[in-house]
C-alpha positions in Angstrom: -111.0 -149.9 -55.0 -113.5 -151.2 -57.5 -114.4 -154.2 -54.8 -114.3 -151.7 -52.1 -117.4 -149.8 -54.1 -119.1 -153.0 -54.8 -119.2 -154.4 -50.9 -120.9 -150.6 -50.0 -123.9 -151.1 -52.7 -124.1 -154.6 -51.4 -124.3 -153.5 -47.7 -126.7 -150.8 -48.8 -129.4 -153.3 -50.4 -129.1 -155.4 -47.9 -129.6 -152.9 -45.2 -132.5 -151.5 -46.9 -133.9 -155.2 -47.7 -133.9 -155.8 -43.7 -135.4 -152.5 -43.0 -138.6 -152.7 -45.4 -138.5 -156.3 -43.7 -138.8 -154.8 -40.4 -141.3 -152.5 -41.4 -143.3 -154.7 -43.1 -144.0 -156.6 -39.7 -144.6 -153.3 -38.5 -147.3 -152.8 -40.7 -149.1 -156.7 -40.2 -148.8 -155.9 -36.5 -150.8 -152.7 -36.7 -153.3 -154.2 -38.9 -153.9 -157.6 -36.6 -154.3 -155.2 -33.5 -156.7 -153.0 -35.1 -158.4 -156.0 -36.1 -158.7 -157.6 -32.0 -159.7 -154.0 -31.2 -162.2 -153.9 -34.0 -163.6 -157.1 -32.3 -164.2 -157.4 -28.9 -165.3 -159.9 -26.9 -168.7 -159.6 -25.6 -168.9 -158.9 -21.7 -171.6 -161.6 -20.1 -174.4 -160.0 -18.4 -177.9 -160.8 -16.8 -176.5 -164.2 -16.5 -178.7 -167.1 -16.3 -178.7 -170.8 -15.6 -181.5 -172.8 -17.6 -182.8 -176.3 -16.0 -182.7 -179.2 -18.5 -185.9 -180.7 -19.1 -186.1 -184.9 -19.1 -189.5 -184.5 -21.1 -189.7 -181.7 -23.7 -192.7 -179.8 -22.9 -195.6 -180.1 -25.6 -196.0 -177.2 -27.3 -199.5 -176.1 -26.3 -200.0 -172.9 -24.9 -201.1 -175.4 -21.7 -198.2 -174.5 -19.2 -198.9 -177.8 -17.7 -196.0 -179.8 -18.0 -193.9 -180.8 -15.5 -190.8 -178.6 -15.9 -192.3 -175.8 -16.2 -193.3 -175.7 -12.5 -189.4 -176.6 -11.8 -188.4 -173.0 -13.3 -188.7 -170.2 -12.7 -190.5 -166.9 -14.3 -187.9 -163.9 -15.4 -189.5 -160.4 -16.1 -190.0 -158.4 -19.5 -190.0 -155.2 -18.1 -187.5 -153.1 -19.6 -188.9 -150.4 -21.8 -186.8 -150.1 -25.2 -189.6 -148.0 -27.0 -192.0 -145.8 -26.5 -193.6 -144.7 -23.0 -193.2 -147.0 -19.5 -196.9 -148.9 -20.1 -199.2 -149.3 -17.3 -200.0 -152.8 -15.9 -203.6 -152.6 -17.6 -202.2 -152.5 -20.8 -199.3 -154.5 -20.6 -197.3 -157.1 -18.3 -194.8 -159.8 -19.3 -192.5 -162.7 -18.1 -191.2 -165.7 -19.4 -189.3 -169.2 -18.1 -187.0 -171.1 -20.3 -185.8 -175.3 -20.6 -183.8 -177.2 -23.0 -183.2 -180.3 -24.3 -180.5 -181.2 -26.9 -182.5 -180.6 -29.7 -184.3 -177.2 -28.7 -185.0 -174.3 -26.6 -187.9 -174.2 -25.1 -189.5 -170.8 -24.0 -193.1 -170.1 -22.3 -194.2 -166.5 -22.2 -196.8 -165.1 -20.1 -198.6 -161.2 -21.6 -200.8 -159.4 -20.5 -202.2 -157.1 -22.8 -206.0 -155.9 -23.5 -205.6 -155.3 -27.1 -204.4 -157.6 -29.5 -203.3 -156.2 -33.1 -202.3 -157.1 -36.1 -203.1 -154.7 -38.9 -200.6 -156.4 -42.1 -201.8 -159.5 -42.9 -198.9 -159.6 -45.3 -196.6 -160.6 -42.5 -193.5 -159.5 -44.5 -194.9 -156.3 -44.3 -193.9 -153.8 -41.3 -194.1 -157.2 -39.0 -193.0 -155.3 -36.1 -195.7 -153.0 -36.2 -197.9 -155.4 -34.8 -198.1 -157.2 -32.1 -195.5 -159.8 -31.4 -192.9 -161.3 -29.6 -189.4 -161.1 -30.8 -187.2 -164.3 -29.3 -183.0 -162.9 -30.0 -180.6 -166.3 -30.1 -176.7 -165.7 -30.2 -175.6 -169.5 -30.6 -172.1 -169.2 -29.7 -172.7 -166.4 -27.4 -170.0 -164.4 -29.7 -172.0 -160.9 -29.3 -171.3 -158.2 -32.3 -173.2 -157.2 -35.1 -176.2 -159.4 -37.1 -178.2 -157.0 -38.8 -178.2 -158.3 -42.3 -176.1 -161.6 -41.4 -176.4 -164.9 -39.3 -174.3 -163.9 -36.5 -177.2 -164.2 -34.4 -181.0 -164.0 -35.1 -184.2 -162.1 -34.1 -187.4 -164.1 -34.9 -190.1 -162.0 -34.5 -193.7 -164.4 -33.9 -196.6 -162.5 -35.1 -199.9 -163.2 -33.5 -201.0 -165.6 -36.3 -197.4 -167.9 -35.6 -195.7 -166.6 -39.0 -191.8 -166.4 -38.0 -189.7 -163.1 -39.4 -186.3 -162.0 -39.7 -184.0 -160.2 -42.3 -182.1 -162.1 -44.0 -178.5 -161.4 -45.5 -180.1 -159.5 -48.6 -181.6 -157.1 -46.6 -185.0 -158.8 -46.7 -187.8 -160.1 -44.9 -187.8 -164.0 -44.8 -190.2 -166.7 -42.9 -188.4 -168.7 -40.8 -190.9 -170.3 -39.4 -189.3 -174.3 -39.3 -187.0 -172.5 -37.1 -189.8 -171.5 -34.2 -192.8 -174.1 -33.2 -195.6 -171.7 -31.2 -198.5 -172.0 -30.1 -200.5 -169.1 -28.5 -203.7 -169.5 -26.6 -205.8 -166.1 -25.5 -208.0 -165.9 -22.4 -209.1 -162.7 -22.0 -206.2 -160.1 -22.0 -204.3 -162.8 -20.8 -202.3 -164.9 -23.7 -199.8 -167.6 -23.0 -197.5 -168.2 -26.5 -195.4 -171.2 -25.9 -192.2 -171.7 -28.0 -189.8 -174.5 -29.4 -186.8 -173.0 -30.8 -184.4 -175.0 -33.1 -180.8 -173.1 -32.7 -178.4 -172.2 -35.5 -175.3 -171.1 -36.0 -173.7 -168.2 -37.9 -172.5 -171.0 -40.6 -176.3 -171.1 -41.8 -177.2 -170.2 -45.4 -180.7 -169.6 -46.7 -181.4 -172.1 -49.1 -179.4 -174.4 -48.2 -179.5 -177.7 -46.0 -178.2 -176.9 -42.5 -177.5 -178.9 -39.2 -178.9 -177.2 -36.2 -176.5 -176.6 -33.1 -177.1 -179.7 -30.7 -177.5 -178.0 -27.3 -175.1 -179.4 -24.3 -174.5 -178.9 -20.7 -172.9 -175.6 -20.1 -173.4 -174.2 -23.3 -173.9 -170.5 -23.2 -175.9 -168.5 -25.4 -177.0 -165.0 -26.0 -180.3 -164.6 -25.5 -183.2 -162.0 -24.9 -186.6 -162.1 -25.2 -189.2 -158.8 -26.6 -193.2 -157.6 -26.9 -193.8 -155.1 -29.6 -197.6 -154.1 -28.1 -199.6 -151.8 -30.4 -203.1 -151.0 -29.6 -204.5 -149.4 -32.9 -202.1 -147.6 -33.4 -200.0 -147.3 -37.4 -196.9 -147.8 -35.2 -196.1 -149.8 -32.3 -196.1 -148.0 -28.9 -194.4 -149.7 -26.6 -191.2 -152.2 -27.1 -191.0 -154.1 -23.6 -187.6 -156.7 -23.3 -185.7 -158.6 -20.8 -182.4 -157.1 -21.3 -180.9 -153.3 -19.6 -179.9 -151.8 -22.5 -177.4 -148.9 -21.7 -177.6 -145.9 -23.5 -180.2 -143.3 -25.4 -181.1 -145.7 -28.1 -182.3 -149.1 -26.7 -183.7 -150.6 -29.8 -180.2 -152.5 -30.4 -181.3 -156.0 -29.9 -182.2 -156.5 -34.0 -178.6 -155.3 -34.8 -176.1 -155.9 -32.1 -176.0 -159.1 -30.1 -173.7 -157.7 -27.5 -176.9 -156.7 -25.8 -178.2 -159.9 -25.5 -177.8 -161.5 -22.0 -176.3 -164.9 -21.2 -177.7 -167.7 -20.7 -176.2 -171.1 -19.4 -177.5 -175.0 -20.0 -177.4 -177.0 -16.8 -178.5 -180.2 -15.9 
């Protein structure tokens, strides 16, 4: 009788030992789903291909090299802030190249007033007038507001190079962006090298930029904050549809950003 007890307690524990087991997977399960739902995968959209160039243009504000009259010229004309301008006051497009070291971006405004009220140029940067380049290296999407997920260089009008970093403040970044603008009447042409990183960079430290490779994709949009003496800006002009009440997502979500792919 006394072994008879013994073998039920045994089965008991054991039984009880298999279901916590069970449950316990359970519970891992739940927790890695809601982590793959928690992440999605960005959907590509406004999906471009970019033409290598064999000579890297020379960062002049020229437009005269050669590649740039084998690409072609994509529009800034979706509204993200303020009122729809009028073509007086403001009128934008850019063309894109690559080699392996950089991006290469030349941008085309139109705009009769040119701004910039902070010389600080940590100081409410985006109140002046600038263009803001956003680069998602590994085309990953998701959020980058205070991290290196992805990046929003902001180019003020005197080539100073601002983003947040992941302390929540303004940093120069400006040996990530060569520019140079050049002004003919309300006509400017700002041409850009951009060096890419990755979301493994670290202020401070020494980091490798991302060599750039054929059929690479990358998030990637392009912006015009245009103020014309105003304390804020008034219009926010990019390349990207952004869905939705609230289009001034580019400096926090990358999902927004569109696609673009390297070809030779």
């Amino acid at each position: 009788m006394k072994k008879l007890i013994i073998l039920l307690v045994l089965t008991l524990i054991i039984g009880c030992k298999n279901k916590n087991s069970h449950n316990s997977g359970k519970v891992i399960a739940d927790v890695n789903e809601k982590a793959a739902l928690k992440k999605q995968e960005k959907k590509d959209h406004q999906v471009r291909q970019i033409k290598k160039a064999e000579i890297a243009p020379n960062v002049d504000g020229k437009m005269d090299d050669p590649i740039w009259n084998e690409t072609k010229w994509y529009p800034m004309d979706q509204n993200w802030i303020g009122e729809f301008p009028d073509v007086k006051d403001f009128f934008g497009r850019y063309k894109m190249t690559w080699t392996p070291e950089a991006l290469y971006i030349l941008v085309e405004i139109k705009d009769d007033i040119l701004y910039d009220q902070y010389k600080d140029p940590l100081k409410l940067w985006w109140d002046d007038d600038c263009v803001e380049i956003f680069i998602d290296a590994d085309n990953s999407g998701g959020e980058h507001q205070f991290n290196n997920n992805a990046f929003a260089y902001h180019i003020a009008l005197d080539g100073n190079v601002i983003d947040l970093d992941s302390q929540k403040k303004p940093v120069l970044y400006n040996n990530h962006v060569k520019t140079r603008r050049i002004t003919n009447g309300d006509v400017s042409v700002w041409e850009f090298e951009l060096i890419v990183y990755d979301d493994s960079y670290q202020e401070g430290k020494t980091n490798d930029p991302v060599i750039l490779s054929k059929d690479q994709r990358l998030g990637f949009a392009i912006a015009y904050n245009d103020n014309d003496n105003s304390k804020e800006r008034e219009n926010f002009m990019g390349s990207v549809f952004v869905p939705g009440e609230d289009k001034n997502q580019g400096w926090i979500n990358a999902d927004i950003f569109g696609t673009i792919i390297l070809e030779e």
